[in-house]
C-alpha positions in Angstrom: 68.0 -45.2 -52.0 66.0 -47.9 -52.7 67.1 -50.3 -55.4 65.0 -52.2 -57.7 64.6 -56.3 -57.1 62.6 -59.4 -58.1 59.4 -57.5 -56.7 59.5 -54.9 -60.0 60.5 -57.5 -62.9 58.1 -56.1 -65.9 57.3 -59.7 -66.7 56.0 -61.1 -63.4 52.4 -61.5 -63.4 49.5 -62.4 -60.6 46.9 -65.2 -60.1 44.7 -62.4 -59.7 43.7 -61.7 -62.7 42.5 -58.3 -63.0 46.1 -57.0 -61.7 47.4 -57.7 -64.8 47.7 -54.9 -66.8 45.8 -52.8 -64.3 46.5 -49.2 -64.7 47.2 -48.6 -61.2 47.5 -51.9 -59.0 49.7 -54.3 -60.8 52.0 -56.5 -58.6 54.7 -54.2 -59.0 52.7 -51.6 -56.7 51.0 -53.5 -53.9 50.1 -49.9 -51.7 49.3 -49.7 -48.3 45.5 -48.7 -47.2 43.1 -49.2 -44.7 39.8 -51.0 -45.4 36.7 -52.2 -44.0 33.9 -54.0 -45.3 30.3 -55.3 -43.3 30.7 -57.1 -40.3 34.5 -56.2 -39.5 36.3 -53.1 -38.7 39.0 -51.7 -40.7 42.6 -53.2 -40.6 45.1 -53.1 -42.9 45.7 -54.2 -46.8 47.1 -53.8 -49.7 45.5 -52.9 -53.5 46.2 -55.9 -56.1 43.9 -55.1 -59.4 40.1 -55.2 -58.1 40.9 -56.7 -55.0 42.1 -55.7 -51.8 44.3 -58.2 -49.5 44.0 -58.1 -45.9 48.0 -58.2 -44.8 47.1 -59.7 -41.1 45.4 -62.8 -42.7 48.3 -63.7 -44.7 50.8 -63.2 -41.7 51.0 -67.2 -40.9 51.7 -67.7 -44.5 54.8 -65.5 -44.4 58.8 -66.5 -43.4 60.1 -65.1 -39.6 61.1 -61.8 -41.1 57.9 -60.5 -42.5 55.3 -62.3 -40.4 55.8 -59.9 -37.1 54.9 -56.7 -40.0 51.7 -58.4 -41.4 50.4 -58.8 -37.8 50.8 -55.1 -37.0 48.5 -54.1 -39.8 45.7 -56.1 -38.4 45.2 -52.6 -36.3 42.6 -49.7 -37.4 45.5 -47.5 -38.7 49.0 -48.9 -39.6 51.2 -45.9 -38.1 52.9 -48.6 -36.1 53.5 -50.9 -39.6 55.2 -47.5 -41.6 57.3 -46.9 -38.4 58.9 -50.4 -38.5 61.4 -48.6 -40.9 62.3 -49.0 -44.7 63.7 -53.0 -44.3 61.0 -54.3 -42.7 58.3 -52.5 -44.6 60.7 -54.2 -48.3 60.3 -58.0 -46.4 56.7 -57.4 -46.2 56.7 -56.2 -49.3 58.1 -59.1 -50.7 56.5 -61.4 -49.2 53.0 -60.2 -50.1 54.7 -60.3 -53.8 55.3 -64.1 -53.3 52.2 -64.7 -52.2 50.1 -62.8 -55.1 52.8 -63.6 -57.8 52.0 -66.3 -60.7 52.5 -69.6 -59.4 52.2 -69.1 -55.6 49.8 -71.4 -54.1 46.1 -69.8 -55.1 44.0 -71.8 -52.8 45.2 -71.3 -49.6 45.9 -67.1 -50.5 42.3 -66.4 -51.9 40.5 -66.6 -49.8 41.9 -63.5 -48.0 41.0 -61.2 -51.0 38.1 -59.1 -50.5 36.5 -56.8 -53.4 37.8 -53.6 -53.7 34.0 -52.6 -54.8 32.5 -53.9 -52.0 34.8 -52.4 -49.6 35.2 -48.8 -47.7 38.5 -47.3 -47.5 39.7 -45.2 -44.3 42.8 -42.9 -43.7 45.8 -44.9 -44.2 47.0 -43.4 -40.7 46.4 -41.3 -37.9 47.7 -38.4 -38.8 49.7 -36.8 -35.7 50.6 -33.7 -37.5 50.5 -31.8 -41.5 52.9 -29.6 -42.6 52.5 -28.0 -46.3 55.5 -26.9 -47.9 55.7 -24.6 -51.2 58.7 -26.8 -53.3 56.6 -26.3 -56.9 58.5 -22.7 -57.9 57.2 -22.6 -61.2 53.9 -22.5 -58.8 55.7 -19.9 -56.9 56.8 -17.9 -59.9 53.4 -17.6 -61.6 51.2 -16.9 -58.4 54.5 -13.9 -57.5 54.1 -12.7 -60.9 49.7 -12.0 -60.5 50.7 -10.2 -57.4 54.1 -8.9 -57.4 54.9 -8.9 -61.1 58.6 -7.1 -60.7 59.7 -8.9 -58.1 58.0 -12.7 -58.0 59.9 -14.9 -55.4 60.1 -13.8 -52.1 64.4 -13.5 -51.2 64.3 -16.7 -49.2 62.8 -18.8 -51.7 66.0 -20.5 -53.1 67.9 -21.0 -49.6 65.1 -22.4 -47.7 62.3 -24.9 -48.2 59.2 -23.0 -47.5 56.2 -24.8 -45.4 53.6 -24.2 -42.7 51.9 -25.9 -40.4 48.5 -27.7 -41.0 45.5 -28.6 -39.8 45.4 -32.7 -39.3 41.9 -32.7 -38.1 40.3 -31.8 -41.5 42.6 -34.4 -43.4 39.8 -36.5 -45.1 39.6 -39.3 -47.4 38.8 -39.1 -51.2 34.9 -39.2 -52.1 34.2 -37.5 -48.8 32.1 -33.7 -50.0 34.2 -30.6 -49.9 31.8 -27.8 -48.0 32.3 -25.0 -49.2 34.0 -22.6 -46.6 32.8 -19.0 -44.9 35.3 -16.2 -43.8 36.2 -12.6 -44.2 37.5 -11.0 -47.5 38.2 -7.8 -48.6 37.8 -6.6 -52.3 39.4 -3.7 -53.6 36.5 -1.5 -53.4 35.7 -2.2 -50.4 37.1 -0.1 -47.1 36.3 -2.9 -44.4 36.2 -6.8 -44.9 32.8 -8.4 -44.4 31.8 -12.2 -44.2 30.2 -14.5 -46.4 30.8 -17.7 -48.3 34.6 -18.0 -50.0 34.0 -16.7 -53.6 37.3 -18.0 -55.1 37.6 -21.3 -54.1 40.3 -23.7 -55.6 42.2 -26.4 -55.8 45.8 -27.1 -55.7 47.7 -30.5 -57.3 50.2 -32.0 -54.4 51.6 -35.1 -53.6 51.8 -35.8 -50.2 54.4 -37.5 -48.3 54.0 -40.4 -45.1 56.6 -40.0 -42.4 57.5 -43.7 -41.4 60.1 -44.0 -39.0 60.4 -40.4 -37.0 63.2 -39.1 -34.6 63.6 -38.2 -31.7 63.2 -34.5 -30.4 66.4 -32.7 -30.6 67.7 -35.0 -33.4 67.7 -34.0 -36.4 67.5 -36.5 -39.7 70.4 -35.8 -41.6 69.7 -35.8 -45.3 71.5 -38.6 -46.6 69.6 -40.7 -44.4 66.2 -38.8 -44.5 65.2 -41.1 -47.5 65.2 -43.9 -45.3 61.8 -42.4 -43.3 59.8 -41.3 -46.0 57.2 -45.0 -46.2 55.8 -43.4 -49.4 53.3 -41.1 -51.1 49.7 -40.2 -51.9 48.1 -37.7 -53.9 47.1 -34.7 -52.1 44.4 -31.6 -52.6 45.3 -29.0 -50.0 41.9 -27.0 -51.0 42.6 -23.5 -51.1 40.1 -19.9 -50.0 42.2 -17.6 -52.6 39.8 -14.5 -51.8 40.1 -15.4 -47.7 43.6 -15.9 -47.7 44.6 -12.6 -49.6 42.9 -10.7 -47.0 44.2 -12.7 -43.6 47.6 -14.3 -44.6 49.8 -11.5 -43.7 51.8 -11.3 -41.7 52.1 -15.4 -40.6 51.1 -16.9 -44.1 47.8 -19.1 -44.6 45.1 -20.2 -41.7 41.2 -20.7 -42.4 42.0 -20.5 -46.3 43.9 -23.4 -46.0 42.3 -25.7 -42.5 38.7 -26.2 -43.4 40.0 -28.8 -45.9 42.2 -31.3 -47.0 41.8 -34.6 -49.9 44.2 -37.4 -49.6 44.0 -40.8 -52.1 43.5 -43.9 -49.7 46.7 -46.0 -51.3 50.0 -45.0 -49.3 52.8 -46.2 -52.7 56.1 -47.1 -51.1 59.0 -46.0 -51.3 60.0 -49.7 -52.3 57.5 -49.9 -55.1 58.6 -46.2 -56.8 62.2 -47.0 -56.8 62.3 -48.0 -60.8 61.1 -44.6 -61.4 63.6 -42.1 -59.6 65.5 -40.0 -61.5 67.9 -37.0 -60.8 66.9 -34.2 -58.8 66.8 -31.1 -62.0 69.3 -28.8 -62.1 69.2 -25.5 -60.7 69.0 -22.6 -63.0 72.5 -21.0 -63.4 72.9 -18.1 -61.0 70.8 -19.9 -58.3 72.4 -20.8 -54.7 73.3 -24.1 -53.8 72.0 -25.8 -50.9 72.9 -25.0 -47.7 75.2 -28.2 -46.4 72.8 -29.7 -44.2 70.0 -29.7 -46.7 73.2 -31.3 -49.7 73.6 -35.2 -50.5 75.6 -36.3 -53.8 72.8 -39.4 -54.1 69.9 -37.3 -53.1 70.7 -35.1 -55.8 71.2 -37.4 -58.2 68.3 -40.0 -57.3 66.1 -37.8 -54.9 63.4 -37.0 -57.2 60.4 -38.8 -58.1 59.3 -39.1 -62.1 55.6 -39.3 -61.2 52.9 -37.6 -63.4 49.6 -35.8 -62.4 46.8 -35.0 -63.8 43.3 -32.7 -62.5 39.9 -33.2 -64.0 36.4 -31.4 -63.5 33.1 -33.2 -63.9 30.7 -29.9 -63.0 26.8 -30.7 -62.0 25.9 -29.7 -65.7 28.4 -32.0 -67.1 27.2 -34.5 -65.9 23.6 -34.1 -66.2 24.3 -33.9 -70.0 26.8 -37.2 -69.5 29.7 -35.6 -70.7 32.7 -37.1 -69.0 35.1 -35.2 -67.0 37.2 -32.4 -68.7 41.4 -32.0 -67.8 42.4 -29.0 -66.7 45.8 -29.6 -66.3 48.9 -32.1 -66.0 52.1 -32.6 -64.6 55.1 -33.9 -62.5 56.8 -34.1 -59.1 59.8 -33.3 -60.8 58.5 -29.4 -60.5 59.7 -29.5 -56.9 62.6 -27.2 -56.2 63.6 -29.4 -53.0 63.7 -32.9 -53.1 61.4 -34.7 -50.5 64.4 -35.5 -48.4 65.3 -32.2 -48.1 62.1 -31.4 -47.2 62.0 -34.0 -44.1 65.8 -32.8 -43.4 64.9 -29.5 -43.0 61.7 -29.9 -41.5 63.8 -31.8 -38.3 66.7 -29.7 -39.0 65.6 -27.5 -35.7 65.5 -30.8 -33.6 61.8 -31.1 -34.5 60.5 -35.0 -34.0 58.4 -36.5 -36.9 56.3 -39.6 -36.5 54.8 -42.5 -38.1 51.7 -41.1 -40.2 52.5 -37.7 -40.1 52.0 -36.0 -43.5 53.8 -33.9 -45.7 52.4 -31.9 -48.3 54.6 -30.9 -51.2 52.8 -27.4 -52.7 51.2 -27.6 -55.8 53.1 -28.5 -58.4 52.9 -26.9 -61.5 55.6 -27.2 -64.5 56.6 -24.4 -66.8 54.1 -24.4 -69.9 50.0 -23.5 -69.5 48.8 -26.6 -69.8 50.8 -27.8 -66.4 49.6 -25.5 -64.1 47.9 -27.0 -60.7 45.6 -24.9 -59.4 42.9 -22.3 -61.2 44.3 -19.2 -59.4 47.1 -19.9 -61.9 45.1 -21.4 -64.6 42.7 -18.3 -64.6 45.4 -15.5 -63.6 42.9 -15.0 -60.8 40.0 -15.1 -62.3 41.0 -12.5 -65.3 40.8 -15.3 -67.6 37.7 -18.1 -67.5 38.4 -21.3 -68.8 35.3 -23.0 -71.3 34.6 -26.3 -70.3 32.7 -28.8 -72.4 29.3 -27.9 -72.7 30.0 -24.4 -72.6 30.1 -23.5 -68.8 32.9 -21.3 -67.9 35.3 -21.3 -64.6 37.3 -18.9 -63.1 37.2 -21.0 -59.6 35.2 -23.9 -58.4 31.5 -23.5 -57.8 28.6 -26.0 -56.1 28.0 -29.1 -57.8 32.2 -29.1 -59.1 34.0 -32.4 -58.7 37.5 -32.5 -58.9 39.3 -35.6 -60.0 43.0 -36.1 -59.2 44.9 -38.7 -60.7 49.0 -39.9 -60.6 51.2 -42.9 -62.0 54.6 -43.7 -62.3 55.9 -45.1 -65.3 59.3 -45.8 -67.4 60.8 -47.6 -70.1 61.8 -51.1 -68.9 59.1 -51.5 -66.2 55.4 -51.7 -65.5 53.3 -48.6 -64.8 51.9 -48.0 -61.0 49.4 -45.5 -60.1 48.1 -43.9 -57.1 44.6 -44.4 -57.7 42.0 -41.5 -57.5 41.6 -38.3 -55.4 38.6 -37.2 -55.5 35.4 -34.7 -53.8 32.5 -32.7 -54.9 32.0 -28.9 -53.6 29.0 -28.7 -51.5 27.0 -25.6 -50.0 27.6 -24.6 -46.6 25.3 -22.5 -44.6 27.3 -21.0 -41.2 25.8 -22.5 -38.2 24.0 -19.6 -36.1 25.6 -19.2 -32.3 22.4 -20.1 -30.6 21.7 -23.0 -32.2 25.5 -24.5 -31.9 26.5 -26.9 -29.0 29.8 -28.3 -28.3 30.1 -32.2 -28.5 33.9 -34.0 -28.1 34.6 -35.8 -30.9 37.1 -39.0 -30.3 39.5 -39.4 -33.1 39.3 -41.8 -35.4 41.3 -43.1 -38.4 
């Protein structure tokens, strides 16, 4: 595990003013992104207040350890900067702290800060492959309990980390429009599916998790040392079809309710910079099984889990046409996952499997164990049976046209500063299906 150092001291401060006290970016944090602004491509920085510092420019200024690091994010994606491994990615780490702390020599560092304002923000990586997994089981239990009331975790639940495979292509950045998707449902009335425009669309609160260092293929990542190649998080919205994926998910489990979509924040938050705010892994309810041994670390147990609190807001078209500001649906915290994020990377190489550098884990929507902590609105609404008022006086059972969705996460703790993950956010737009004739295949190159 990572240990705190000089980098997270509650009393260092910046020459860059507007980190002091900022919400989100104070020194303590320094998070990885990629960013562009006119007249040069994107590359790689870090968030310090309002500003954004571009790593590469800096690397000259850094000692022999850290100076190779900074040059590799000076590349459109920094997949090859997470997989430099958990040491190198701490020396640049604190070196850029050096640099931005109060004292450091201003002058010959400013000039490398550019506005965050002014700036556009890409994926952090390319993302080689996505896998979701379903750790929040008090999510599990409530969304059982609308459908199988008697009987609402499936036997495997407790023995096994539950995921599925993604869809990378449709990872996009915050801000980017959410089109609403088309598919087939079936209703209960109805004796054959037909297809139209997703009816219950929805949202689901996840943190997601950046592979740095991989493996191999064919060796697995034990868990003790599967820490060690997590690079960090980012907040996650694995938009959800409820009405298409009750009709197609058996038997293999989600597909187009789940691939036309997916919201990640732009700021990748080491590892490094959460360590202040790990806490214990909570403990299984009585009766429960333990891990299996592979998937069973003393520390992981007792530091694997990550004290960092979420919140969801909706702004709908009608809000803000009146200028009311966004409403909170719901709060609350990592510590709702039943595995602990090194399990999840254990188990998800425990087959031999090879991870890499900017491949993305999701980690289910998290939702705690009272109302007001529930992440999603099939949970929120019990599926629609129960509309929620907004201000204004609209009502929701799911998301309709015009609905933006605001996610938000920070990290704090007595004894040291608060962090934050910044913003993950998109608006549902209308989307009219594309008739065959008029359709014409074009090869897109990928891009970060």
């Amino acid at each position: 595990m990572m240990q705190t150092d000089f980098t997270h001291d509650p009393t260092a401060l910046s020459w860059v003013e507007s980190a002091n006290g900022h919400p989100d970016f104070p020194i303590q944090n320094l998070p990885l992104g990629v960013f562009s602004q006119m007249g040069r491509g994107p590359r790689g920085g870090v968030a310090i207040g309002d500003k954004i510092l571009d790593i590469a420019a800096v690397a000259p200024l850094l000692d022999a350890e850290a100076r190779p690091v900074a040059l590799l994010a000076g590349q459109s994606s920094l997949n090859d900067l997470l997989g430099v491994g958990k040491e190198s990615l701490l020396a640049l780490r604190r070196g850029l702290f050096r640099l931005l702390r109060h004292g450091a020599d201003r002058e010959v560092v400013e000039p490398t800060l550019i506005a965050a304002a002014t700036s556009e923000m890409h994926l952090p990586a390319r993302i080689g492959d996505y896998t979701d997994f379903y750790t929040g089981i008090h999510h599990a239990e409530n969304v059982g309990r609308l459908f199988r009331p008697d009987n609402p975790l499936l036997p495997n639940y407790k023995f096994v980390p539950i995921g599925y495979h993604g869809r990378s292509s449709s990872i996009r950045l915050s801000g980017q429009s959410v089109a609403r998707p088309h598919g087939q449902t079936k209703r209960a009335n109805q004796e054959a599916p037909d297809f139209g425009p997703c009816r219950k669309l929805d949202y689901e609160l996840e943190m997601g998790i950046w592979i740095g260092s991989g493996n191999a293929l064919g060796h697995p990542i034990p868990v003790g040392r599967a820490g060690d190649h997590i690079a960090g998080l980012s907040i996650l919205n694995d938009w959800s079809a409820r009405d298409m994926q009750a009709w197609e998910y058996q038997p293999l489990g989600p597909f187009l309710a789940k691939n036309f979509h997916t919201t990640i924040s732009p700021w990748i938050v080491t590892t490094a910079a959460l360590a202040p705010y790990r806490v214990a892994q909570p403990p299984r309810p009585e009766g429960d099984p333990q891990p299996l041994p592979y998937l069973l670390d003393d520390q992981d147990q007792t530091l694997g889990a990550f004290d960092a609190r979420m919140e969801v807001y909706i702004q709908t078209a009608g809000m803000r046409a009146s200028g009311i500001d966004p409403h909170r649906l719901s709060t609350g915290s990592m510590t709702a996952m039943y595995w602990t994020a090194a399990q999840l990377v254990a188990h998800h190489s425990s087959n031999g499997c090879n991870l890499g550098p900017g491949d993305l884990l999701g980690t289910g929507t998290l939702s705690g164990e009272v109302a007001e902590s529930r992440g999603s609105l099939l949970e929120l609404t019990e599926d629609g049976r129960t509309p929620i008022t907004l201000p204004g006086g609209e009502r929701r059972t799911f998301l309709e046209d015009g609905d933006e969705l605001v996610l938000r996460a920070f990290a704090e703790t007595p004894g040291f500063v608060r962090i934050g993950f910044g913003e993950c956010r998109a608006t549902i737009t209308t989307l009219a299906p594309a008739r065959p004739e008029a359709s014409s295949y074009v090869p897109l190159a990928r891009t970060c």
